[in-house]
KEKOL-713353 format. One record per residue: x, y, z of N, C-alpha, C in turn; residue in three letters. Coordinates in Angstrom, 3 decimals. Layout:
residues N
n.X|n.Y|n.Z|ca.X|ca.Y|ca.Z|c.X|c.Y|c.Z|residuo
X|Y|Z|X|Y|Z|X|Y|Z|ALA
...
This chain:
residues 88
n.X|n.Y|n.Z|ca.X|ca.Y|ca.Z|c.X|c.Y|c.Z|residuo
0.840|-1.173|0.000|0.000|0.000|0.000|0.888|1.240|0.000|UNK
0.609|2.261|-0.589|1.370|3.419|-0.663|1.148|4.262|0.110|UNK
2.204|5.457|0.896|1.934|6.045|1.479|0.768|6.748|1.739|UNK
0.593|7.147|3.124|-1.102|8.137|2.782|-0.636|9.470|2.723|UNK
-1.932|10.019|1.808|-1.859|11.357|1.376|-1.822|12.367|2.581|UNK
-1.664|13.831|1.929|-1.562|14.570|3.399|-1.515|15.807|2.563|UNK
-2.055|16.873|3.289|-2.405|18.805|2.856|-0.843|18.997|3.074|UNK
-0.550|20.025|1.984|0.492|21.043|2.334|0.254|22.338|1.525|UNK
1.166|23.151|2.300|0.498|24.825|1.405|2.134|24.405|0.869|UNK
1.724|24.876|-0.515|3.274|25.032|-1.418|3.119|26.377|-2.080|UNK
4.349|26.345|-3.233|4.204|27.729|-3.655|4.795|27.385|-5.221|UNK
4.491|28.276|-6.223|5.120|27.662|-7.525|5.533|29.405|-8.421|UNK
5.457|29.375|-9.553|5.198|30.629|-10.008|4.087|32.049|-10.335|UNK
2.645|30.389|-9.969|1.593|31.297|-9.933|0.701|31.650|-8.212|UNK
2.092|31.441|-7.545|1.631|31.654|-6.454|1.468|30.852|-5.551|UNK
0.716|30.942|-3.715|0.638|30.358|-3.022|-0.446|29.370|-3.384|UNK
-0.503|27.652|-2.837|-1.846|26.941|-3.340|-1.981|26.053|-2.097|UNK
-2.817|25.574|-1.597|-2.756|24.129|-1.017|-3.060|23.190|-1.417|UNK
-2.183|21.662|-0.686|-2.445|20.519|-2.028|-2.158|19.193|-1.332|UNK
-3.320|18.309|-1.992|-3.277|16.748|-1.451|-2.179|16.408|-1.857|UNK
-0.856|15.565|-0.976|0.483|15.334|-1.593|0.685|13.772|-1.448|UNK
1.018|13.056|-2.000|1.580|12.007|-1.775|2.740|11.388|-2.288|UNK
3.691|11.471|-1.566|5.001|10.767|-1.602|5.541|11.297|-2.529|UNK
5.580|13.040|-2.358|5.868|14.145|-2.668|5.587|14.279|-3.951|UNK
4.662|14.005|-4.794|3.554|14.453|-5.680|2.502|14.689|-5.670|UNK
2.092|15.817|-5.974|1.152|16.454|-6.061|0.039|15.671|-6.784|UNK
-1.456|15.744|-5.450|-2.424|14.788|-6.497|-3.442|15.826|-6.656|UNK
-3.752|16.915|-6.522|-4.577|17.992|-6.855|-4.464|19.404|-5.744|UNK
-4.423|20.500|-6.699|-4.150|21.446|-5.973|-5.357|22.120|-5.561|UNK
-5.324|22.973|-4.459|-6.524|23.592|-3.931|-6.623|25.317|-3.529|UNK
-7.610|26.340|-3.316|-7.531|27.454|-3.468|-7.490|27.738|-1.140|UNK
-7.823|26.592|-0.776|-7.793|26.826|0.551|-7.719|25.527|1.050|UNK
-7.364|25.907|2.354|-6.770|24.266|3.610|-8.262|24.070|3.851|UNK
-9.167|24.110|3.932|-10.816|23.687|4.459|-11.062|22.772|2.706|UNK
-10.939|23.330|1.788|-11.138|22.518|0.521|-10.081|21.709|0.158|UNK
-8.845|21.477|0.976|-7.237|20.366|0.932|-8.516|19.588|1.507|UNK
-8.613|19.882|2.779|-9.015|18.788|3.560|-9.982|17.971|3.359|UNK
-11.238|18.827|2.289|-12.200|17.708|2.303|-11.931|16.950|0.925|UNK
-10.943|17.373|0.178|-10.384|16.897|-0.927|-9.991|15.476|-0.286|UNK
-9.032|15.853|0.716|-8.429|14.448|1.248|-9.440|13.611|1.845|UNK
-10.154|13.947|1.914|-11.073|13.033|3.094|-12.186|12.127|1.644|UNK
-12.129|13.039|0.841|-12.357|12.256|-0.128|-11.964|11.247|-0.823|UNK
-10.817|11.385|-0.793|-9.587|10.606|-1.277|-9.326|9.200|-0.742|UNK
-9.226|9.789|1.098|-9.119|8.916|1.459|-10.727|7.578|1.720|UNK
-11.312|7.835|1.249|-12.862|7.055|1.342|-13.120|6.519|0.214|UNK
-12.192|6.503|-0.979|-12.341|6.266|-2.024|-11.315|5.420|-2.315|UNK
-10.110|5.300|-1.670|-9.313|4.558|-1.469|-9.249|3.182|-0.444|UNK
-10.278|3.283|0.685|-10.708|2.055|0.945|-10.832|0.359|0.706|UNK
-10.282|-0.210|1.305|-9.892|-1.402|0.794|-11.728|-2.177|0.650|UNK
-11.535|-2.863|-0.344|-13.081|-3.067|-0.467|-13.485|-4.436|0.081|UNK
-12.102|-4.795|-0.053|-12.175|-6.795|0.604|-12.055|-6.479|2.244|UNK
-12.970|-7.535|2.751|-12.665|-7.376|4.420|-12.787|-9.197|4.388|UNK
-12.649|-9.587|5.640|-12.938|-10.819|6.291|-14.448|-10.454|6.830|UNK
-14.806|-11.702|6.300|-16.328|-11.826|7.256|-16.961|-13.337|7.256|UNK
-17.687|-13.985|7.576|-18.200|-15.059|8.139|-19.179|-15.370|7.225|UNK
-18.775|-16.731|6.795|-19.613|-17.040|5.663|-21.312|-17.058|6.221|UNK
-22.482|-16.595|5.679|-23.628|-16.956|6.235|-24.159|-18.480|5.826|UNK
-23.776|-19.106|5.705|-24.129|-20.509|5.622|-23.294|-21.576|6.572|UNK
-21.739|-21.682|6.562|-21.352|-22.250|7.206|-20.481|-21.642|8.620|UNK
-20.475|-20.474|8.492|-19.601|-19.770|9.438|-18.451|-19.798|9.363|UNK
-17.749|-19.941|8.060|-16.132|-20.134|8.059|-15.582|-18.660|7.809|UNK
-14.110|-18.314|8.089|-14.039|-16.852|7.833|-13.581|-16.847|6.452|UNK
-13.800|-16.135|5.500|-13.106|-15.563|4.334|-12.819|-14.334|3.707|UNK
-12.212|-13.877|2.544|-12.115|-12.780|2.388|-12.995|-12.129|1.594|UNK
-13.898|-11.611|1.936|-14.944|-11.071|1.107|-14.515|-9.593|0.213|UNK
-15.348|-9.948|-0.979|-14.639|-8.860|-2.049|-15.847|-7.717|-2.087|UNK
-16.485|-7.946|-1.328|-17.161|-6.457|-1.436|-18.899|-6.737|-0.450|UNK
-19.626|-5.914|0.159|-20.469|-6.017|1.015|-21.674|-7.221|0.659|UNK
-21.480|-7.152|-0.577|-22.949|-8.559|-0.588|-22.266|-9.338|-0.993|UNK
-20.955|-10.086|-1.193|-20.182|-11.094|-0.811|-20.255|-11.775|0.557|UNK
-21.456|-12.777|1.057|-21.283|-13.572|1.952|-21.167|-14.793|2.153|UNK
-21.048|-15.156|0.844|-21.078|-16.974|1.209|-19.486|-17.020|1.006|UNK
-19.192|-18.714|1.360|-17.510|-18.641|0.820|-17.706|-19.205|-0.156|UNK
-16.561|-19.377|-1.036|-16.194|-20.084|-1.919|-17.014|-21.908|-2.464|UNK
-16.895|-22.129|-0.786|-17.412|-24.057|-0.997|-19.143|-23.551|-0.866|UNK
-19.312|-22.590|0.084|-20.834|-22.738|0.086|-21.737|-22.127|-1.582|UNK
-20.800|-21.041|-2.092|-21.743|-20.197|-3.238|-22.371|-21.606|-4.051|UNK
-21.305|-22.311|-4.675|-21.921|-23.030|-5.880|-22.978|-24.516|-5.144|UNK
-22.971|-24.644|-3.888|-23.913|-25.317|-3.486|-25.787|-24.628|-3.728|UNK
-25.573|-23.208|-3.208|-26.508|-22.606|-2.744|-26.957|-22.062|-4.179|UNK
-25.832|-21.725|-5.393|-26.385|-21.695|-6.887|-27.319|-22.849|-7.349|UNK
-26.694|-24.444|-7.333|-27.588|-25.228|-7.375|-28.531|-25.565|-6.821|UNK
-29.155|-25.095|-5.580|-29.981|-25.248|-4.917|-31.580|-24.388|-5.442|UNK
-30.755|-23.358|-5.696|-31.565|-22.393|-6.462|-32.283|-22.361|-7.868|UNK
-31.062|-23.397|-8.650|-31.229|-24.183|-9.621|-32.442|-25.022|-9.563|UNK
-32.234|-25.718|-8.935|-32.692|-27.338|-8.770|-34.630|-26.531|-8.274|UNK
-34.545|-26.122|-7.416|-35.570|-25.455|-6.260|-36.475|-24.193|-6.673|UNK
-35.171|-23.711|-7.546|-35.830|-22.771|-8.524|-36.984|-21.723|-7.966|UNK
């Protein structure tokens, strides 16, 4: 994972700016520190890892789920596909 971003006021030829920085590049510049910040806060919520661990709802095993309506695991999905199949 790459460093996290962070506000700094810099300065260039067209003057003073503030700006989301990361790992000393510039990822967008801003006209004030109240609009850095919600820039970053944006940033950072959008950058969110989307996989978590969570508990399969069928068997209770833990796995890594790839996103919020990811709950079965792996062994339970294609049971519960055919079931649906079959049961229709």
């Amino acid at each position: 994972m790459s460093a996290p971003a962070r506000v700094m006021r810099m300065a260039d030829d067209d003057g003073a700016f503030w700006a989301v920085v990361r790992e000393g590049r510039i990822l967008r510049r801003y006209a004030t520190r109240s609009s850095a910040e919600i820039g970053l806060d944006q940033l950072v919520v959008r950058e969110r890892p989307k996989r978590k661990e969570r508990a399969c709802i069928s068997c209770g095993e833990t796995f890594q789920s790839e996103h919020a309506g990811h709950r079965m695991c792996r062994n339970c999905r294609p049971r519960a596909t055919l079931c649906a199949q079959f049961y229709g």
